[in-house]
C-alpha positions in Angstrom: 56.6 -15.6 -104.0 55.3 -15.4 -107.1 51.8 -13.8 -108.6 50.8 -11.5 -110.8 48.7 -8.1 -110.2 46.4 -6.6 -112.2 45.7 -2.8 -112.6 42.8 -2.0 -114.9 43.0 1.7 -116.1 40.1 3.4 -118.2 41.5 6.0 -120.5 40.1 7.1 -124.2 41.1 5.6 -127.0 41.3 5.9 -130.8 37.9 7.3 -132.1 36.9 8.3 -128.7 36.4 4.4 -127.8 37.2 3.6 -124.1 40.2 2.3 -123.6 41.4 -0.6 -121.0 44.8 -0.9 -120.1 45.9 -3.8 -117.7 49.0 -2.9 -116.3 50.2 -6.6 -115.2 53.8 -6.6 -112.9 56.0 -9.5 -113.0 57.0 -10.0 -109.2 59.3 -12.7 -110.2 63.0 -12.0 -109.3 62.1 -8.6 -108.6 61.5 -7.6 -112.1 58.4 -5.9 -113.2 56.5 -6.1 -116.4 53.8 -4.0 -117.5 51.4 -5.2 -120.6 48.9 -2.4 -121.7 45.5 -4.3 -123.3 43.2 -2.3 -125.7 40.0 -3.7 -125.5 41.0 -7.2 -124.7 43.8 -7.2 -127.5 47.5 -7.3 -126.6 49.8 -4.8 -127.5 51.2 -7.4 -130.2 48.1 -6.5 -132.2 48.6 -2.6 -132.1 51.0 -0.8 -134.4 52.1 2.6 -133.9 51.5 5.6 -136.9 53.3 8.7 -136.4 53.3 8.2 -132.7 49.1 6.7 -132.8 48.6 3.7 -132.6 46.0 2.0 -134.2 44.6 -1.9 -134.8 45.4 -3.9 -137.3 44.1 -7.1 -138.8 43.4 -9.6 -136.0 41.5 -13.5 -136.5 38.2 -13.3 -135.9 38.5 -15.6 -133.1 40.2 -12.4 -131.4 37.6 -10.0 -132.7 35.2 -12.3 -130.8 36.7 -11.8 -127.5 36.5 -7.8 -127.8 34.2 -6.2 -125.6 32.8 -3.4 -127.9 32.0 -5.9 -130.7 30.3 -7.9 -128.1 28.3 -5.2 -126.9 27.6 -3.6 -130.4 26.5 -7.0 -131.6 24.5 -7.4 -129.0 22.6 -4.2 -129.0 21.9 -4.5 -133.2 20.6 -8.3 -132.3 17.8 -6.5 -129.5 16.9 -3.9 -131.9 16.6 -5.9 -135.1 14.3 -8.2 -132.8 12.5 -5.0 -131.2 11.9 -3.7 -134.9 10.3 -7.2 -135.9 8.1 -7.4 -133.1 6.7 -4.3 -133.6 5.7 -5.3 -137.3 4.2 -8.4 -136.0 1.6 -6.3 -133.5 1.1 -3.8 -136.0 0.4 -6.6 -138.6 -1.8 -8.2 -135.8 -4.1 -4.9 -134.8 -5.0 -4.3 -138.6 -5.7 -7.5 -139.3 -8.4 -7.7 -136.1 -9.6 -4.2 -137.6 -10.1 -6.0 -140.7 -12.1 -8.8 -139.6 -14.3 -6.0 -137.6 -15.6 -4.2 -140.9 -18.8 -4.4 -142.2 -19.9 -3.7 -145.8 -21.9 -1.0 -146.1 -24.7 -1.2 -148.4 -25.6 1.7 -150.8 -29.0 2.0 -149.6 -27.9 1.8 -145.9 -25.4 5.2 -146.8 -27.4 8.4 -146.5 -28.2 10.0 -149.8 -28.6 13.9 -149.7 -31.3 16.0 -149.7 -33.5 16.6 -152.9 -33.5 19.9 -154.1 -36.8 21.4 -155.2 -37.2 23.2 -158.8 -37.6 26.9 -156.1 -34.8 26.1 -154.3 -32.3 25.6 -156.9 -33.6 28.2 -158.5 -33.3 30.8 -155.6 -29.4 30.0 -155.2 -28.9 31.3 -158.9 -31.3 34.4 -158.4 -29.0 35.0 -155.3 -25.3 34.2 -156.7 -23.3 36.6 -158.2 -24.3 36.5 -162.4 -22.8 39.7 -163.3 -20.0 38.5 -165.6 -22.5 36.0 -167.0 -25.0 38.5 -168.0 -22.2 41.0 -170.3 -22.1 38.0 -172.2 -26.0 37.1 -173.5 -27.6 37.7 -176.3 -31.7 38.0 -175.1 -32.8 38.9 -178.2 -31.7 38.8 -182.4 -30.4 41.9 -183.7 -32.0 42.7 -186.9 -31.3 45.5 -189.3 -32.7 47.4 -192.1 -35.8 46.1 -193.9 -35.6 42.7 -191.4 -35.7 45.3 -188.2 -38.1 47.2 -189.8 -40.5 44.1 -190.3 -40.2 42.8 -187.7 -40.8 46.0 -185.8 -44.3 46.4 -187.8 -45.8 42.6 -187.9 -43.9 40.6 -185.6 -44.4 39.6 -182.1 -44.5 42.5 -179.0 -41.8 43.4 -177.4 -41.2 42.4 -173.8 -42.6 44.5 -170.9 -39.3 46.4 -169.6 -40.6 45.0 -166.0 -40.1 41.6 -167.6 -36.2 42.2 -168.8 -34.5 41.2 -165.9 -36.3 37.8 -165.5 -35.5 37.3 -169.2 -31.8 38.0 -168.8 -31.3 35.8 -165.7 -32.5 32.7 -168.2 -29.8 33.7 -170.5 -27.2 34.2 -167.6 -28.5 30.7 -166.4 -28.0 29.4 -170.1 -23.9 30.2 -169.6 -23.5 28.3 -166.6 -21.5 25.5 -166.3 -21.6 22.8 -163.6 -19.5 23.2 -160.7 -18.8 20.3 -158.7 -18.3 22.5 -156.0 -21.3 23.8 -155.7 -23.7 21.3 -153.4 -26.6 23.2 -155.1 -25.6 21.6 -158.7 -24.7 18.0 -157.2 -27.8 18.0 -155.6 -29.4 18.8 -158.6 -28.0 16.5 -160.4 -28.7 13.7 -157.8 -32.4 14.5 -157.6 -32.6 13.9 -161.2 -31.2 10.6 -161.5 -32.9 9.5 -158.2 -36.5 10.6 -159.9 -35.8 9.1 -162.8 -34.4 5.9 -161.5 -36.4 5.7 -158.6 -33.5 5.2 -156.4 -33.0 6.1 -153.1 -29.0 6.5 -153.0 -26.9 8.8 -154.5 -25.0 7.5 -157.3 -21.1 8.6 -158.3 -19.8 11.9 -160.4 -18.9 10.0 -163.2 -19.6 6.3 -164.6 -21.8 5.0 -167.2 -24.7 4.7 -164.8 -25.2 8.2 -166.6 -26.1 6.7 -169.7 -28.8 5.0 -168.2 -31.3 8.3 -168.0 -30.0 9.3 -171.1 -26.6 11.1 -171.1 -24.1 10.2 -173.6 -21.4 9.3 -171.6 -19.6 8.9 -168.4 -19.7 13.3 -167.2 -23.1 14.8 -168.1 -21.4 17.8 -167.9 -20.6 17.4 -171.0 -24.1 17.2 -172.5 -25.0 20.5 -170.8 -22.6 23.1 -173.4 -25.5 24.2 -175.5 -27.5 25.1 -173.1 -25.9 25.5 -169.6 -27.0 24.3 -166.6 -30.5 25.3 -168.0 -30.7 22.1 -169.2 -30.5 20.5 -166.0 -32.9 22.9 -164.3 -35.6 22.1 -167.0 -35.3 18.6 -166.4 -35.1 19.2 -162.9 -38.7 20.9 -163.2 -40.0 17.8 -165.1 -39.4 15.6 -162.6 -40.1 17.5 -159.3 -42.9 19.0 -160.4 -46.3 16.5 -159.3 -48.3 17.6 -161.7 -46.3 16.8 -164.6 -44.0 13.9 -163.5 -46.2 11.1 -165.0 -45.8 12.8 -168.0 -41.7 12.6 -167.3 -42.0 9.1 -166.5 -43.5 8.4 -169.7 -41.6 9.6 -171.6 -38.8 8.0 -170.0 -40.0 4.8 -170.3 -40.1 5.1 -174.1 -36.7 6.0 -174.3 -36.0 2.9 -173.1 -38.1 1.0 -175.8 -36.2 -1.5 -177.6 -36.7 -0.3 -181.1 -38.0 3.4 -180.7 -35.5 4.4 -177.4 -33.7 7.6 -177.3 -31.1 9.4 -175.3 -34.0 10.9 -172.5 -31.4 13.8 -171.0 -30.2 14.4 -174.1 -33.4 14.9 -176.0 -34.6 17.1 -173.1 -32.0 19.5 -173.7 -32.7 19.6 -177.1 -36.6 20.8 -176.1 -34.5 23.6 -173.4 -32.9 24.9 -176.6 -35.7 24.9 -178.6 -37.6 27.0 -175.6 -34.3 29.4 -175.3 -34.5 29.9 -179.2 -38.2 31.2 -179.0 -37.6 33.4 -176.1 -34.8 34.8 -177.9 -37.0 35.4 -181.1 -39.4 36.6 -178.9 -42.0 34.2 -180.0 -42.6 34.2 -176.2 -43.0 37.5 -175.4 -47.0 37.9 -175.6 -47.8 34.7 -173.0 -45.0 36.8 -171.1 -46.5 39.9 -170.8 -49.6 38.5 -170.6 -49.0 36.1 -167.3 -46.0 38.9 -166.5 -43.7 35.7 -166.1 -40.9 34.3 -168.0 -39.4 31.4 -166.3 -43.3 30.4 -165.8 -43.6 30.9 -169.7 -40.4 29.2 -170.8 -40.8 25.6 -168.0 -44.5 25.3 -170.0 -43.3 25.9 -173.4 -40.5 23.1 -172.6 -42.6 20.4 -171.4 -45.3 21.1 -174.0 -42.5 21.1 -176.7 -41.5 17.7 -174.8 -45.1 17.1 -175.2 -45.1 17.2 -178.9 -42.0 15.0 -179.7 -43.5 12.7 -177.2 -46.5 12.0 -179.2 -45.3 12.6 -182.8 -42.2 10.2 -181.7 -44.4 7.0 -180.2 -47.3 7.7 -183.0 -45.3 7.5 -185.9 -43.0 4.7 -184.9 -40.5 6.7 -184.7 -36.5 5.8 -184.1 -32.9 7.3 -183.2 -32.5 7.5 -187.0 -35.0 9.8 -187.7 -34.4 12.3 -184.7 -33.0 14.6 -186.5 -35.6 15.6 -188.6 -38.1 15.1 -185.7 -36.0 17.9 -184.0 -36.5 20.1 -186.9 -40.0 19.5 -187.4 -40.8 19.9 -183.7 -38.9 23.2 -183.5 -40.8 24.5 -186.6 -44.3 23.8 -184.9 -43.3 24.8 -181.3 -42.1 28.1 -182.7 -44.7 29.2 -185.3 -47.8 27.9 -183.2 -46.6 28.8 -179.3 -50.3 29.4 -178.5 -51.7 26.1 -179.2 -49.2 23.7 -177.9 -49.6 25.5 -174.7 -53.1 24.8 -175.3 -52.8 21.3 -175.6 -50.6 20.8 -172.6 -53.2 23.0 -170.6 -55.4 20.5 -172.1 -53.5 17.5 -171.2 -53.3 18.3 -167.5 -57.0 19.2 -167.3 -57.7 15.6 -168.6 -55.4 14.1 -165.9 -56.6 15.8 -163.8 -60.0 14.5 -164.4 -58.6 11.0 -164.5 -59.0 10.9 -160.5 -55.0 9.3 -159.9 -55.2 6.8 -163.7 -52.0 7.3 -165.6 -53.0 7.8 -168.9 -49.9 8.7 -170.9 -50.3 12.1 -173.5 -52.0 10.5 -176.3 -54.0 7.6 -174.5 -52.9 5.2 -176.4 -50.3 4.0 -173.6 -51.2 3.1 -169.9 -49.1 2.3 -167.0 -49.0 1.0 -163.6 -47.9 3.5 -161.0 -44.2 3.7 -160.3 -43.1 2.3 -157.0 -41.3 6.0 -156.6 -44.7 8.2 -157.1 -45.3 7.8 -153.7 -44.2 11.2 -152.2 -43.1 12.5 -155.7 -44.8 15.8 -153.4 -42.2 15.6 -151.4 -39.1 18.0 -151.7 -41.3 19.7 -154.5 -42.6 23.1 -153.3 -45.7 22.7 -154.5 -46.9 22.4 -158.6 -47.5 25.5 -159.8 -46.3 27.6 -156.8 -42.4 26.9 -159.0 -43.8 28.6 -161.5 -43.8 31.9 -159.9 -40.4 32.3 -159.0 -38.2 33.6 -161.4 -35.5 33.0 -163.2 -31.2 33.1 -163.3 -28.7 30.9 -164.6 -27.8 29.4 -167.6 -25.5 28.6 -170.8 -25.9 30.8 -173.8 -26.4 28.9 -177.1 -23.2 29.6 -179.3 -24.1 31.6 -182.5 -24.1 28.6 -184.8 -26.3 26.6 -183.2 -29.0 29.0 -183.9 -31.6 27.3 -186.0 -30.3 23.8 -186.2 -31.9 20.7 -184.7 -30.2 17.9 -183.9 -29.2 15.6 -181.1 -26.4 17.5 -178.9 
């Protein structure tokens, strides 16, 4: 009888692979024959290498009946296929998020807070000026026959009660802005909003800028004469009730077609204008005699602004001529501090009067009420309740700018 048995035996191959062996037995005649299998190859296939064997090359329609290709094909096939489907649902679930955003309009994203001319003054008066203030100059140091002059004729000295408020101008006058600080961002913000009459806060840096009057894309970079005392002046023209008309005027002929002007720009030019007085002390008798200084120096700026406002629109002036303007300006503001104090006093007694008409400074323009005058009040402290807080936080003027005028 003849037939042939099978014996499967699992051992471990080469590379730790499984191993089948099928020991098959020849009944036939009585003879046995035993034929080991690797993997469904034959022995034929299988050489020996110092006593190990190994495979060598076989057709690929053998390689196709192994069992471990089979299964290693196999499992790459499922992953591959897993891998892809993943992609396709993750494809899928952003795409529905997609189609589920809705654009956000700027006026529908909230805007922050305005900042009042007290409160952005406060968080100067309560930061940390110290290394600021080694490095102002509050007053001119004269000597000899100049000190001596000066000391006999010229203007009084500053109460010492007075000193620190002076100093925390100066300290003001060497700050930089910090986009860090939310006090300075909101600063900035309020300004452009007021100006703009915007209700959304508008980006760091773009050429929106230009539009109230910066020369570029970072008004930061406007603001090195005269520190972030420049930005707090402004700040106080346009939070201020009482004399925001008189901002907005201004404004508006900046934006003349033939007589326009850089408006920021030009109002930092009036901030060092009021820094230079205070430094010459031209200041020092309204000081001591209202005991204020920041009070002082936020009039003398808009009353300065005051003057190039109407000297500028009267005379037809342009961009061309701003340089002497500057000088001129400076020269008046400085030798006759008195009366161009008066004649903003007097300005704001006639609007005053006007019972709610805009009248512009020298009556010779009139405008409709801005849409944004509405609530001007509000996130102001009050007009001239600002004016009694003092001081702290700005750029000094470097030495060589003293005495010029011109367009920072």
């Amino acid at each position: 009888m003849e037939g042939v048995l099978a014996i499967a035996v699992h051992t471990e191959g080469l590379n730790g692979f499984p191993q089948e062996c099928k020991q098959t037995e020849d009944l036939t005649n009585g003879h046995s024959k035993c034929t080991t299998i690797l993997n469904g190859l034959s022995p034929g296939n299988c050489i020996k290498e110092n006593g190990n064997p190994y495979l060598k090359t076989v057709p690929i329609s053998a390689l196709k009946q192994n069992g471990l290709l089979q299964s290693l094909a196999a499992g790459g096939n499922q992953t591959k296929t897993e891998e892809v489907s993943l992609e396709v649902e993750r494809a899928q679930d952003e795409w529905d998020a997609l189609e589920s955003i809705q654009p956000v309009l700027a006026e529908d994203l909230t805007p922050s807070p305005l900042i009042s001319f007290n409160e952005a003054l406060q968080h100067f008066q309560t930061t940390d000026l110290g290394d600021l203030l080694k490095n102002i100059q509050p007053t001119i140091h004269r000597t000899g026959l100049a000190a001596i002059t000066h000391f006999l004729f010229g203007p009084p000295r500053l109460h010492k009660d007075l000193v620190e408020e002076r100093d925390l101008v100066f300290a003001i006058a060497q700050c930089s802005m910090d986009n860090g600080q939310s006090v300075h961002m909101r600063v900035l913000q309020t300004v452009y909003r007021k100006l703009t009459c915007t209700r959304a806060d508008c980006p760091r840096y773009g050429p929106h800028w230009e539009n109230v009057g910066f020369q570029g894309s970072d008004p930061a970079t406007d603001l090195r004469g005269t520190g972030f005392l420049g930005l707090m002046h402004i700040l106080y023209f346009v939070m201020d009730p009482e004399i925001l008309p008189l901002a907005r005027d201004i404004y508006k002929l900046s934006q003349h077609p033939v007589q326009n002007f850089p408006f920021s720009v030009m109002s930092i030019n009036m901030t060092r204008i009021a820094l230079h007085a205070l430094r010459e002390e031209v200041l020092s008798k309204e000081c001591n005699r209202r005991q204020q200084v920041v009070a002082v120096l936020n009039d003398f700026y808009v009353a300065t602004f005051l003057h190039l406002y109407q000297l500028w629109k009267n005379q037809q002036k342009t961009i061309s001529d701003s340089g002497h303007v500057l000088k001129e300006v400076e020269l008046f503001a400085k030798k006759n501090p008195k009366q161009i104090l008066k004649r903003l006093e007097g300005y704001l007694k006639e609007r005053r009067a006007g019972t709610g008409h805009r009248t512009s400074p020298d009556t010779l323009s009139h405008s409709n009420p801005s849409p944004c005058d509405t609530g001007s009040q509000a996130g102001s402290q009050g007009g001239k309740e600002g004016k009694e807080i003092n001081f702290t936080g700005v750029c000094e003027l470097p030495p060589e700018m003293e005495g010029e005028a011109r367009l920072i």
